[in-house]
C-alpha positions, 0 to 999 in steps of 0.5 A: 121567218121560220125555216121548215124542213117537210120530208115525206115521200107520198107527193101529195102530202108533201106538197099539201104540207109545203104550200099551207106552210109557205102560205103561211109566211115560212120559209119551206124546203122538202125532201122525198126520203130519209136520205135526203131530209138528213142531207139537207140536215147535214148542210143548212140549219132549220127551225123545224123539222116535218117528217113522215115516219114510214119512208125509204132509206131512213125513216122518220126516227133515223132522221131524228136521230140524225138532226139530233146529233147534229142540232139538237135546238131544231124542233121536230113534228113526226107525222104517222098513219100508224096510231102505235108510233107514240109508243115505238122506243126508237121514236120515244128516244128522239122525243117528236111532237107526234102528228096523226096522219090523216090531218086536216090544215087546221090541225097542221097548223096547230101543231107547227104553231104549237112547236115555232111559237108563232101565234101570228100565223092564223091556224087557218089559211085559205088557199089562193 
C-alpha cells in the first residue's frame, strides 16, 4: 500500500484528491498548509507527496524543499493552476512532476500511477 501525503488548502480539492487516492487502495494523510505538510514530513515517511504550490505558510516548492532535505527517496507531484509554474527556478530546483489544475480523475490518477508504479490501480475509480 502506498502512503500519499495531499497538502492543499482549498477543501474541496483536497478532499476530492483524498477519497479517489483512498478509493484506490492508498493509504492517504492531508494537510491544509505548507506548514502542516512539512510537519507531517518532518515525523512519518511517505511515498508521495501531492502538493498545491500556492498556499499559506509555505508553498508547494518550500514543502519540497523541506521533503527534500529530509527524504530525498519520497516522489512528489505538485499541482498548480498557474501554467508558468514548470519554468519558476525554485520549483525546477526541486524537480516535481507537475500536475495542471484543474484536473479531472482520470488525469490524477495517471499521474500518481506514473510516479508510484502501480499499474494495478485502474486509472479510474468510480465513486461509491
Amino acid at each position: 500500500m502506498t502512503r500519499i501525503l495531499v497538502t492543499d488548502d482549498d477543501d474541496d480539492i483536497r478532499e476530492f484528491v483524498s477519497f479517489v487516492l483512498a478509493r484506490a487502495g492508498h493509504d492517504v494523510s492531508t494537510a491544509r498548509d505548507g506548514a502542516e505538510a512539512i510537519a507531517f514530513l518532518t515525523a512519518e515517511h511517505f511515498d508521495l507527496l501531492v502538493v498545491d504550490q500556492h498556499m499559506p505558510h509555505a508553498t508547494g516548492a518550500e514543502v519540497l524543499h523541506a521533503l527534500r532535505q529530509r527524504d530525498p527517496r519520497t516522489k512528489a507531484l505538485l499541482m498548480s493552476g498557474d501554467h508558468d509554474m514548470v519554468s519558476d527556478d525554485a520549483v525546477a530546483e526541486v524537480q516535481p512532476h507537475f500536475l495542471r489544475k484543474p484536473f479531472n480523475l482520470t488525469g490524477l490518477m495517471a499521474a500518481v500511477n506514473a510516479l508510484v508504479g502501480d499499474d494495478t490501480v485502474p486509472a479510474t475509480v468510480v465513486p461509491a
